[in-house]
N, C-alpha and C positions, 0 to 999 in steps of 0.2 A: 476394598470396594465390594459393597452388597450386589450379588448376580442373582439372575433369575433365574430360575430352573430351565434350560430349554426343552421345546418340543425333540423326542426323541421320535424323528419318524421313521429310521431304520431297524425301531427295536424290536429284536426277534430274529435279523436276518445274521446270518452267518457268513462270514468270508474267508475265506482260503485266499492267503497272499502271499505269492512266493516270489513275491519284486524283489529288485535291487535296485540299489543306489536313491534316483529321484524319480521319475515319470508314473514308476509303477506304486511306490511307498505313498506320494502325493496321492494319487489316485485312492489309497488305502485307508488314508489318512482325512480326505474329504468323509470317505461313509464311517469310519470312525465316529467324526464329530456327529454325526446326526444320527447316531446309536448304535448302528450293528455293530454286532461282535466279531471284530477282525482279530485270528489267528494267523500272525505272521510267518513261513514254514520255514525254516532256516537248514541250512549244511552242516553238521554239529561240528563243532568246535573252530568255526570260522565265520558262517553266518553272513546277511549283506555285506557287501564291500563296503558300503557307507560306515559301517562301525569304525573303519578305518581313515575313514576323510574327514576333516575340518582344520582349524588355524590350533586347535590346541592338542602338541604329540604327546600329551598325557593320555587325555581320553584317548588319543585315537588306539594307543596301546594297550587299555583296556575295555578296547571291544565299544567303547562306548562317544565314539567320533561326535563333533557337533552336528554334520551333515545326516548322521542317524537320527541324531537327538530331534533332529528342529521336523520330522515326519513321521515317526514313528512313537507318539503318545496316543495312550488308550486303546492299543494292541497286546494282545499275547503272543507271548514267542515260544514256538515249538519246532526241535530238532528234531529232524527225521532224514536217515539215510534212502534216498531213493535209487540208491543202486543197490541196495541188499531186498532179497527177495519180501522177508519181512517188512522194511522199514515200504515197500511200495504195498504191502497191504497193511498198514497203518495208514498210509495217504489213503487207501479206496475206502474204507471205513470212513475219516473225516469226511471225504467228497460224498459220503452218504447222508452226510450230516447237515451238510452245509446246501446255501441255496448260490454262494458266488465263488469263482475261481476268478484269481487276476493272476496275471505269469505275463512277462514281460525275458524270456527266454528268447534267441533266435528262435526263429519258425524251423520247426521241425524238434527241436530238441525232447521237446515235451512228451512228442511219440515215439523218441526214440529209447526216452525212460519206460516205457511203455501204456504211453497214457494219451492215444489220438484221440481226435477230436469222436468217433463210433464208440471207443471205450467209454468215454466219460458219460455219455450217451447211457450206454448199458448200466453204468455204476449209481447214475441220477440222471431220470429224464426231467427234472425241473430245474439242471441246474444254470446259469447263469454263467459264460465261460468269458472268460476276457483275456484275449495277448493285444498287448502292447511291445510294438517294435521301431525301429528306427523306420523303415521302406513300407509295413505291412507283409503281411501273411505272402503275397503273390507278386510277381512281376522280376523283373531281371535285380534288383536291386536287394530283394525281398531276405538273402542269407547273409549279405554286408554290414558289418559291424557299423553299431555307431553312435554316436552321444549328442550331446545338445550344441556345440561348437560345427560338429558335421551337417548335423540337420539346420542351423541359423544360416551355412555359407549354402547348402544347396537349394534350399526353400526361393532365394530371394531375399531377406532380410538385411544381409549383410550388405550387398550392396543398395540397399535405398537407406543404409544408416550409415552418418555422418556426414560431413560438409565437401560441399564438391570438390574443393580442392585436394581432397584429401581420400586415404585411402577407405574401403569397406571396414566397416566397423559392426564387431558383436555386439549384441544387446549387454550390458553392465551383470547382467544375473542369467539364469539357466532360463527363458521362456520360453523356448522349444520342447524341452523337459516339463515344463511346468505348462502349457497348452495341452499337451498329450496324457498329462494324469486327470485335468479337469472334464478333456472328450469322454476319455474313459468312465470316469465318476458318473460324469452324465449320460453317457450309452448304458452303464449297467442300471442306474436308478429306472431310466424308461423301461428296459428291458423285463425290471420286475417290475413296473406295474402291468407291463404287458404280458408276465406271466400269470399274473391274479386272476386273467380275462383267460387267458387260452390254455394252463395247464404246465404248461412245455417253456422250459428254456433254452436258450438259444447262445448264438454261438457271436459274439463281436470280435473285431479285426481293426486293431485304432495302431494306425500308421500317423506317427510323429509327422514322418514329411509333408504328408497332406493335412494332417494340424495343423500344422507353422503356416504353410500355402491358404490356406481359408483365411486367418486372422488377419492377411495382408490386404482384404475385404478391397478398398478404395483403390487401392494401388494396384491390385492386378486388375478391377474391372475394370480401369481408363484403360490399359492396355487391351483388356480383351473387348469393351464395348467401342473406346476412343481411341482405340490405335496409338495412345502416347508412350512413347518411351520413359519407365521411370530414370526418376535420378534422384541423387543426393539432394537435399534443401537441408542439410545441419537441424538447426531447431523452429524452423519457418514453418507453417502450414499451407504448403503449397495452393486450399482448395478458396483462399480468403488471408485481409491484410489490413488493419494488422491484426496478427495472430503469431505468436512464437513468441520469444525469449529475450527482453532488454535488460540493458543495461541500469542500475538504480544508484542512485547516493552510497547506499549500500548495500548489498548484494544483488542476485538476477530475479528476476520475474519474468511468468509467465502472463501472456494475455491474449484472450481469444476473444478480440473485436470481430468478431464475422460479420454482424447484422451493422448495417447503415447506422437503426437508432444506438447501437450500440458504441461506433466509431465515433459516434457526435458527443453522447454523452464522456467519452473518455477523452475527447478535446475541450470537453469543457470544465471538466474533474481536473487537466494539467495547466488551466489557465494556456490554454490555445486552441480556444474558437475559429481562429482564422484561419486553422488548415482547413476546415469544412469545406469552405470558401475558396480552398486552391484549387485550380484545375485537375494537377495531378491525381487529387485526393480525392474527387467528386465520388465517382464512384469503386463499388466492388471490384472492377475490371482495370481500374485506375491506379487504385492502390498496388494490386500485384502488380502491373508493369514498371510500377513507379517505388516497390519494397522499397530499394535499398535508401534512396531518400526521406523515405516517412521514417526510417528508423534513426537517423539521423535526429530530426525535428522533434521528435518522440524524447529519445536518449535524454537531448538536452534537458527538455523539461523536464523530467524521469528524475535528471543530480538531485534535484533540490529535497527528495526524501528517499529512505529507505525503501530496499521491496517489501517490507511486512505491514510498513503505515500506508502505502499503496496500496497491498492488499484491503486492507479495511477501507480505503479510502471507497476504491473500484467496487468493488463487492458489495460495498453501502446503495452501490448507486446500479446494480442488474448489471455490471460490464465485468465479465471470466476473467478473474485473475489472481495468481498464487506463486508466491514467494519460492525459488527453487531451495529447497532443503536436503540436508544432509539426512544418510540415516537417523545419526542419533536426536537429531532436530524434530524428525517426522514422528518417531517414537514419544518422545518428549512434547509434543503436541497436545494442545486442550480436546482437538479432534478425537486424534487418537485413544486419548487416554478414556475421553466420556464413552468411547462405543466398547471399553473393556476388550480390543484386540488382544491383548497382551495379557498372557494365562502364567500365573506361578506355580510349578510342582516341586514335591520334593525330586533329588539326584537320587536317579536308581540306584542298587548298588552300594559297595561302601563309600561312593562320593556323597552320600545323603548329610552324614554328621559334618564338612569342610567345604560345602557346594552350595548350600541348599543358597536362594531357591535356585530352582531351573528356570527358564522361561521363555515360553514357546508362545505361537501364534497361533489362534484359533482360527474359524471362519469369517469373513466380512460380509455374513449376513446376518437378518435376526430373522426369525421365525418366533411368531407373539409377543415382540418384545423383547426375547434371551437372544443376548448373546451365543455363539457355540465355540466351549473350548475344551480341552481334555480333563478331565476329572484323576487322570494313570498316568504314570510317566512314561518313557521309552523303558523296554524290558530288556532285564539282563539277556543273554542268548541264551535262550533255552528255557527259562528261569518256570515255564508255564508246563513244560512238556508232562513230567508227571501228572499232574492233575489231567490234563486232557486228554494222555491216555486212560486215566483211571474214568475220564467218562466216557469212552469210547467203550469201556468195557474190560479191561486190561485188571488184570489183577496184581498186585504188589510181587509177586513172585514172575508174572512174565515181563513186568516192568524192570526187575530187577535182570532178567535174561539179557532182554533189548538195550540197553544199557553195557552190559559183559559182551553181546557180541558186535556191539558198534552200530545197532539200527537205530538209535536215536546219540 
């Protein structure tokens, strides 16, 4: 597939990213794709814990996990001991260099390497600082470990997902994780344009839990405007009916009738006009007290074709509706495929010659038109360190020192 060049509008900025695992690398990985030059800072000879997770114990044994792989293209990787006197003035040097820090450290760790929030201050006052934590920087919660399963059950999430009869259910993938690297992405982009205006960079604090808590938008405002208790509705959309997930000839579909003209037009797309017509079904207020029957009346007409000829069918005619698909279905998609989501690189590494390609996910936006995907693969650990001390200023023989005493 011919791509278009994307607009690079991070190009120039420099990042300092000492994440791990998902929340922080995501975050990394968004200004990645829209050009800065993310320098990922690693532990030498062990480096993100991600190197070590995904479904394949090959990579994961060579440093090179899928859960790495699928957030870490078009970064550099540089090892650096920050507990050796040296390897923490190789970090002050980059941080002189660079305009963003992301660390996703417990709070406090950072200063106890010797690097508070006043230091970083002295070392660049433009720069751009970001932790990302489970709790945030402050509050009782604030030094408690914790990952994307902890922040889904505490947030709220878990309990208003799945079916009432049943118990609290996690989100299928990490989106607590993945909410807290796109805050982040988005508090540093603002940050530097609000540097450009005032000089000075500043300090953000992107607590996952109150990520996860914002995105529950509807659901905690009926509680906290309309005093309702949530609950489980499985795949129903509590707020309008029909809306949710039936039954089909062949497989599920989804459909969001909300508007009236919309419920009319989809009784008449299934050849039954005559619920319009029922009392139950008259109106908005109707339908939800009356779900479980329209679903019923629905279903049946629903046998007579697939969810995907549905799809076409519904969608022909302005009524929300979409065939539920598997991953590899959704990849596989004319959708998917036309907006170029799906980026091929060579395997870092010696997996390059028996792997190739790789295949990661870009951005799901465009900017002009271009798609944004990574142009680098995921870096070996380390693989970048020489070169970037030799631009910091390092000469081959004190490269060769840092190296003999363990600071990189």
């Amino acid at each position: 597939m011919s791509r278009t060049r994307p607009a690079q509008l991070l190009d120039g900025v420099r990042v300092v990213d000492m994440t791990n695992v998902l929340a922080g690398p995501f975050a990394g990985y968004q200004l990645a794709l829209l050009g800065a030059d993310v320098i990922k800072v690693e532990v030498p000879g062990t480096g993100d814990l991600a190197r070590n997770l995904g479904s394949d114990p090959e990579l994961n044994a060579k440093r090179l996990g899928i859960s790495f792989l699928a957030q870490n293209a078009q970064k550099r990787s540089m090892t650096v001991n920050l507990k050796s006197a040296d390897g923490r003035r190789i970090f002050e040097r980059l941080l002189e260099t660079a305009d963003v820090l992301v660390e996703n450290f417990r709070p406090g760790v950072l200063a106890r390497l010797g690097f508070p929030e006043t230091r970083l201050r002295e070392i660049n006052p433009r720069l751009v600082s970001c932790a990302i934590s489970g709790f945030g920087q402050t509050g009782p919660l604030s030094t408690a470990p914790a990952y994307d399963q902890i922040i889904q059950g505490m947030s709220g999430m878990m309990d208003v997902t799945g079916f009432p009869d049943a118990d609290a259910t996690r989100a299928g993938y990490p989106i607590a994780d993945t909410l807290g690297g796109l805050a982040a992405a988005f508090a540093i982009s603002a940050a530097l344009v609000s540097r450009e205006r005032t000089g000075q960079g500043c300090t953000i604090d992107v607590s996952m839990l109150e990520t996860a808590v914002t995105a529950l938008g509807w659901v905690v405002s009926n509680h906290l405007i309309g005093g309702s208790e949530p609950s489980r509705l499985g795949n129903d959309n509590g707020t309008a009916a029909p809306s949710g997930t039936f039954r089909t000839g062949d497989g599920a579909l989804n459909i969001a009738a909300n508007k009236q003209e919309q419920f009319e037009t989809l009784c008449d797309a299934i050849g039954r006009r005559d619920l319009v017509a029922d009392a139950r079904f008259a109106h908005r207020e109707d339908r939800k007290r009356n779900r479980a029957d329209l679903t019923i009346e629905l279903e049946t007409a629903l046998r007579s074709r697939s969810a995907t000829e549905w799809e076409r069918i519904l969608s022909s005619r302005n009524v929300p509706a979409g065939a539920v698909l598997s991953v590899p279905q959704m990849l596989a998609s004319e959708q998917i495929r036309a907006r170029g989501l799906v980026h091929e690189l060579p395997f870092p590494g010696d997996e390059a010659a028996e792997r190739n390609p790789l295949r990661v996910l870009g951005h799901g936006i465009r900017i002009d038109g271009a798609e944004h995907g990574p142009s680098t693969p995921p870096a070996v650990l380390g693989v970048d360190t020489d070169p970037l001390l030799a631009e910091l200023g390092y000469s081959a023989d004190e490269i060769r020192d840092l190296h003999t005493n363990g600071d990189v």
